[in-house]
N, C-alpha and C positions, 0 to 999 in steps of 0.2 A: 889185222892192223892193231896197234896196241892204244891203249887210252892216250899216251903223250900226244902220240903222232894225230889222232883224232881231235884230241882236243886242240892243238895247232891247229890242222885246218880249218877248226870252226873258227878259231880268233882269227884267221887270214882272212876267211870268209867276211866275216863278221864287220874288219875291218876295213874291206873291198867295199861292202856294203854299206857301211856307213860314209864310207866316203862320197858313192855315187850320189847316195841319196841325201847329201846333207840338205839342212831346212837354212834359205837363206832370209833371212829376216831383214828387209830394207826401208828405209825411212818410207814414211806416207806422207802427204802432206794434204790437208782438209783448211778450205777456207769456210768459216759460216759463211750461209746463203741469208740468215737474217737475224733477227732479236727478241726477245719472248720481252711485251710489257703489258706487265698485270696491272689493269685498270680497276677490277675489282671482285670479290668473292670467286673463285670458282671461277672467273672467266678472265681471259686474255686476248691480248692482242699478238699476233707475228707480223713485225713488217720486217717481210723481203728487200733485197735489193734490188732497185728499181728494175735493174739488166736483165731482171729473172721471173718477169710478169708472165711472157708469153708462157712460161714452164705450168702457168697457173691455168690454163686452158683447159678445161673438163672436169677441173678438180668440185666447182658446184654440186655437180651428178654424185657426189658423197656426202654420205650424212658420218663420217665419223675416217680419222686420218692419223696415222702414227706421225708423231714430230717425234725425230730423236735432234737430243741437245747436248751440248757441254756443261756439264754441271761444277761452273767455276768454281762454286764457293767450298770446296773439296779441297783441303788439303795435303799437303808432299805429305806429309807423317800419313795420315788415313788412308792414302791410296798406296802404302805400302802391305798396311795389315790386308792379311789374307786369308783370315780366318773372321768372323763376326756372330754375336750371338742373333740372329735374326729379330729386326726391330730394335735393340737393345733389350730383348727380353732373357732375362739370368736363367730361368725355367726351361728354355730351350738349350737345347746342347750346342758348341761349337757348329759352323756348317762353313765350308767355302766358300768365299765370295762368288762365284761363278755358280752358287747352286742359290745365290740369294738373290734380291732386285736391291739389295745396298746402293748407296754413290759412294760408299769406301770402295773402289777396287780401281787398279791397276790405271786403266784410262776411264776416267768419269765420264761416261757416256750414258745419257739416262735418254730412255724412252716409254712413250705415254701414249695412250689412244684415247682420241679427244673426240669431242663431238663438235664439228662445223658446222658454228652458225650463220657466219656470212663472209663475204668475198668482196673488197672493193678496195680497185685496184691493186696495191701492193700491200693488202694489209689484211688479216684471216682472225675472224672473232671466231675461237675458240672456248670450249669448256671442258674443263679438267685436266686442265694441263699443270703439275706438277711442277713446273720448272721456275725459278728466281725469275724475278724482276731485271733485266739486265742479261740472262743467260742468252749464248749465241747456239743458234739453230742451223745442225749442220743436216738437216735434209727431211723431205716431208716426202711420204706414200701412201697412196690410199689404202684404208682397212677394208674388209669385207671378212662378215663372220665366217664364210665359208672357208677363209684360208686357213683356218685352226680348225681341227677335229675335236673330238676325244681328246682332255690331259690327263695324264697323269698328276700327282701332286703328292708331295710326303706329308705326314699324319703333324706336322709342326705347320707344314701352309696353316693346313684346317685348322687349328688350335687358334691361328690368328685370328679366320677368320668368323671367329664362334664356337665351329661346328665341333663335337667332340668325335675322336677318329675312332672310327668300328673295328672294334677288337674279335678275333678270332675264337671260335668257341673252340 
């Protein structure tokens, strides 16, 4: 068989294949289940929406719950950039937002692991939650350290967070 003819059937192929498998990407649509208000330091309040107390049922029996939220105050220009120097620090090289924990990216969805302090009725006293005064909270699930292993991290996390990265002899 000669290279044209081959190369043909790979583009035929190619194109067969692309077709079966196109990725179809369809609207979503998320209502917030509730609202992050900062009362003071380091601690918050989430009030639920009433309708969604029962969902609240065992959630006591945890000492610590990821809220993920919308982080409104993100704007259309930032959530375009797709590139960011990590923290705003110049020292660090370019990284992609999807390798960072930025709120510049694509859809501002931030998530935080808090520690639960109390529970009554439609309203969860939290600590360390990251989120605006006003930010809507599109869903809460329990943490447990077990569900993470072993990470990984690149040599710029550590730099954040202190530590100086071990270099290779």
């Amino acid at each position: 068989m000669d290279l044209g003819r081959l190369l043909s059937l790979i583009s035929e192929f190619g194109s067969c294949y692309h077709e079966r498998a196109k990725l179809r990407f369809s609207r979503i649509e998320l209502y917030p289940i509730g609202v992050v208000r900062t009362s003071e330091l380091n601690v918050s309040k989430i009030v639920l929406r009433r309708n969604l107390v029962k969902g609240l049922k065992g959630i006591k029996a945890y000492s610590h719950l990821m809220v993920l939220f919308w982080m409104n105050q993100v704007s259309t220009e930032r959530r375009s950039k797709l590139m960011v120097h990590p923290r705003g620090r110049r020292d660090i090289p370019l990284q992609g937002v999807f390798a960072t924990g930025t709120p510049n990216r694509p859809n501002p969805i931030g998530m935080t692991v808090v520690r639960l302090r109390s529970v009554w009725r439609n309203v969860l006293v939290v600590e360390g939650l990251d989120a605006f005064d006003g930010s809507q909270v599109l869903d809460i699930k329990p943490f447990a350290r077990t569900d993470v292993g072993r990470v990984r991290l690149p040599k710029w996390w550590r730099l954040l967070q202190g530590a100086e990265p071990k270099t290779r002899s």
